[in-house]
C-alpha positions as CSV (number, residue, x, y, z in Angstrom):
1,X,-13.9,-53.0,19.8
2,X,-11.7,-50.7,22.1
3,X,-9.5,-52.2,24.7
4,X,-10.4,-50.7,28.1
5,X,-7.8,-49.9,30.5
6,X,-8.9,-48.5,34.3
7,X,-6.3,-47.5,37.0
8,X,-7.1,-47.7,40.2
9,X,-5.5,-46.2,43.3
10,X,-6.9,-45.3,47.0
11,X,-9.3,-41.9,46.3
12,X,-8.4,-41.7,42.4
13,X,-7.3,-37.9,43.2
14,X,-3.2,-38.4,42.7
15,X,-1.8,-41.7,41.7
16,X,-4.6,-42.9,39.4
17,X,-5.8,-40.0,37.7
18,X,-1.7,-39.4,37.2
19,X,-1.1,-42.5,35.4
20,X,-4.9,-42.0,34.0
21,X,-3.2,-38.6,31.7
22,X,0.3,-40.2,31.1
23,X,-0.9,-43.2,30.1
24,X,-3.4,-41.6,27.9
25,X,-0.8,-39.3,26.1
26,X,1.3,-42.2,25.8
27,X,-1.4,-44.0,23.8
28,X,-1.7,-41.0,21.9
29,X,1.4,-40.4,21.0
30,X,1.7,-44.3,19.7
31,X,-1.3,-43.6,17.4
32,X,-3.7,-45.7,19.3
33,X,-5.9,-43.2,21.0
34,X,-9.0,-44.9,19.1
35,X,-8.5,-48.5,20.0
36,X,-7.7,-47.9,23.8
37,X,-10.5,-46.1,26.4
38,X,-8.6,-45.1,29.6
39,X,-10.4,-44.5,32.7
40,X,-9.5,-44.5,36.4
41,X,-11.4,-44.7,40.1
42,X,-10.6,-45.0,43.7
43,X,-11.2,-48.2,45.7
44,X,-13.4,-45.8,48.3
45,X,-15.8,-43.6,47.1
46,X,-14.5,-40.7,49.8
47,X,-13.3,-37.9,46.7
48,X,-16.2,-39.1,44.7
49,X,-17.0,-36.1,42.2
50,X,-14.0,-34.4,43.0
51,X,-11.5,-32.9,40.9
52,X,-7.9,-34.1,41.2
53,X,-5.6,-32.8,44.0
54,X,-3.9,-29.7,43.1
55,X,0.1,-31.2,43.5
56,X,-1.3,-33.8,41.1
57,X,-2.7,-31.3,38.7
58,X,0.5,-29.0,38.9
59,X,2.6,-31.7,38.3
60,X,1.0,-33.3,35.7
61,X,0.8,-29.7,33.6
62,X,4.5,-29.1,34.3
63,X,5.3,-32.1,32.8
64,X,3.2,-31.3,29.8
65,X,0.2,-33.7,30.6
66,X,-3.1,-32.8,30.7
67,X,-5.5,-33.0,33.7
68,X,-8.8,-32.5,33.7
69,X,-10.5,-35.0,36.3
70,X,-13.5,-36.1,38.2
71,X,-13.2,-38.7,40.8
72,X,-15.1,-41.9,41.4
73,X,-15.1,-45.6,43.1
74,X,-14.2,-48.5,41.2
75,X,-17.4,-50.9,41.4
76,X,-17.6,-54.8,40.7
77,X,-19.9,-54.5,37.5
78,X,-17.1,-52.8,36.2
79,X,-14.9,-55.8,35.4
80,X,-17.0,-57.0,32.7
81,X,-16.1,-54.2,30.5
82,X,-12.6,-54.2,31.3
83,X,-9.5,-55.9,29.9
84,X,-7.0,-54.9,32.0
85,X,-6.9,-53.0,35.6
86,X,-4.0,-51.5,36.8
87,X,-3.7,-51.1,40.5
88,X,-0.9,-48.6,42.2
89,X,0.2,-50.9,45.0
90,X,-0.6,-54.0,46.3
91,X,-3.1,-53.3,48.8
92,X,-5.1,-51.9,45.8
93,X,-4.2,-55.3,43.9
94,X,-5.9,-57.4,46.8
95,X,-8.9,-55.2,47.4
96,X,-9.4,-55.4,43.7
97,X,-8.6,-59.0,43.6
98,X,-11.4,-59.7,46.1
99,X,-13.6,-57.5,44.5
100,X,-13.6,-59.4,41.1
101,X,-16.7,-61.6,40.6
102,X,-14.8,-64.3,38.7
103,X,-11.1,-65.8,38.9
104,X,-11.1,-64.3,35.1
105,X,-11.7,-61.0,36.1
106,X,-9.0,-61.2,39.1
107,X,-6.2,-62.1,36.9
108,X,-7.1,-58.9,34.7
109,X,-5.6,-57.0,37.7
110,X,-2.5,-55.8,37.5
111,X,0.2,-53.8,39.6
112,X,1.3,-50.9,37.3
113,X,5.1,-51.2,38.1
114,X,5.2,-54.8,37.2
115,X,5.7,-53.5,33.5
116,X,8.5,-51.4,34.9
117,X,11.5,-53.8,34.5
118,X,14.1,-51.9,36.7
119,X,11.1,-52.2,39.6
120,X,12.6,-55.2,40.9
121,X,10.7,-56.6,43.8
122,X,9.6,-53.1,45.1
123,X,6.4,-53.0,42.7
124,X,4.4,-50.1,44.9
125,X,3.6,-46.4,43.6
126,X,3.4,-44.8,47.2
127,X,1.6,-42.6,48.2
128,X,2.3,-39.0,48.0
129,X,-1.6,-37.4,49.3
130,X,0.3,-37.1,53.1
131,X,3.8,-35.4,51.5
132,X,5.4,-32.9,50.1
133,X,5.6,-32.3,45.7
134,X,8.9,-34.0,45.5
135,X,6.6,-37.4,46.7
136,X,4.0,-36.4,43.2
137,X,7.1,-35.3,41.3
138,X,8.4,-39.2,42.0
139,X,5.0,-40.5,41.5
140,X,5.2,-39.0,38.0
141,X,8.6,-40.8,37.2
142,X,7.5,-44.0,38.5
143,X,4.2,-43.7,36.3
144,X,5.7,-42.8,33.1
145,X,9.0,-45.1,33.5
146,X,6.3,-48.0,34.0
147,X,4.2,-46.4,31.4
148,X,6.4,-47.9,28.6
149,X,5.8,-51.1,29.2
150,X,2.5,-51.5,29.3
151,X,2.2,-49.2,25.9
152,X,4.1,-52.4,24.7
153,X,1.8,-55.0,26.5
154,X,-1.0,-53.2,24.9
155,X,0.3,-52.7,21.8
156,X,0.9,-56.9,21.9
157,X,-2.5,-57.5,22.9
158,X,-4.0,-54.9,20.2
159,X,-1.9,-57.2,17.6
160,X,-3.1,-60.3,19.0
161,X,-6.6,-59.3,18.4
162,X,-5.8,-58.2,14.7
163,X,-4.2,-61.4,14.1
C-alpha cells in the first residue's frame, strides 16, 4: 500500500503544484517513486482545471523539475486516503484543520517548513501569485530546503511500516 502525500496551498497553481514536482523528484531520486503517490489541490476551487501559473512552470523547468499540472480543490473525503497533508502556511494549516472530519485526520496536517530545521519560528511559504519571479525563485528554495526533511520523515514512516 502506497503512502499518500497531498500539498495544499491557496489556488494549487504556484506553491503547491511547486512542492507537488520537487517533492516528487525527490522521491524519485531516493528510489521510492512506487511506495509514495504525490498529489496537490487548492483550499478554493477558483483555478480549478487550470494549468499551473507560468512563473511557477518557468521556474520549476529552470531548475530541472518537471511541471505538468492541472489544478483542483482539496475536499474533506479526501482525508481518508491520505497519510500526510502538507499545507504551505498556516492559514492553509487551519482551513485544513477545520476541514478534517476527525481529530485523526487533523493531526495528518502538516506545515511544509516545519521539516525545514533552519525555519525557526517563521514556518510560512509566502505567497509569490501578487510578485515578481524572485518571490517563485524563493518559493523554490524554501520548497526544496524543506523538501529534505520530509524525504526523511517519509522514508521513517515507510520503514516503520516494513518493520
Amino acid at each position: 500500500m502506497s503512502y499518500r502525500v497531498c500539498f495544499v496551498c491557496t489556488g494549487n497553481i504556484c506553491r503547491s503544484p511547486m512542492a507537488e514536482s520537487v517533492f516528487r523528484a525527490h522521491i524519485e531520486e531516493a528510489g521510492l517513486d512506487g511506495l509514495v503517490e504525490i498529489d496537490s489541490a487548492g483550499t478554493g476551487g477558483w483555478h480549478e482545471g487550470d494549468g499551473a501559473d507560468s512563473r511557477t512552470v518557468a521556474v520549476l523547468e529552470g531548475a530541472g523539475y518537471e511541471s505538468g499540472h492541472t489544478a483542483r480543490q482539496f475536499h474533506a473525503s479526501w482525508f481518508s486516503r491520505l497519510d500526510l497533508v502538507i499545507a504551505l502556511d498556516s492559514g492553509h494549516l487551519e482551513a485544513l484543520r477545520r476541514l478534517a472530519p476527525t481529530p485523526e485526520d487533523a493531526a495528518k496536517v502538516r506545515l511544509l517548513r516545519s521539516y525545514d530545521p533552519a525555519a525557526g519560528d517563521d514556518l510560512d511559504v509566502p505567497d509569490p501569485y501578487y510578485g515578481l519571479m524572485d518571490g517563485f525563485e524563493e518559493c523554490l528554495e524554501m520548497v526544496e530546503t524543506a523538501s529534505h526533511g520530509l524525504l526523511a520523515a517519509v522514508q521513517q514512516e515507510l520503514e516503520g511500516r516494513a518493520a
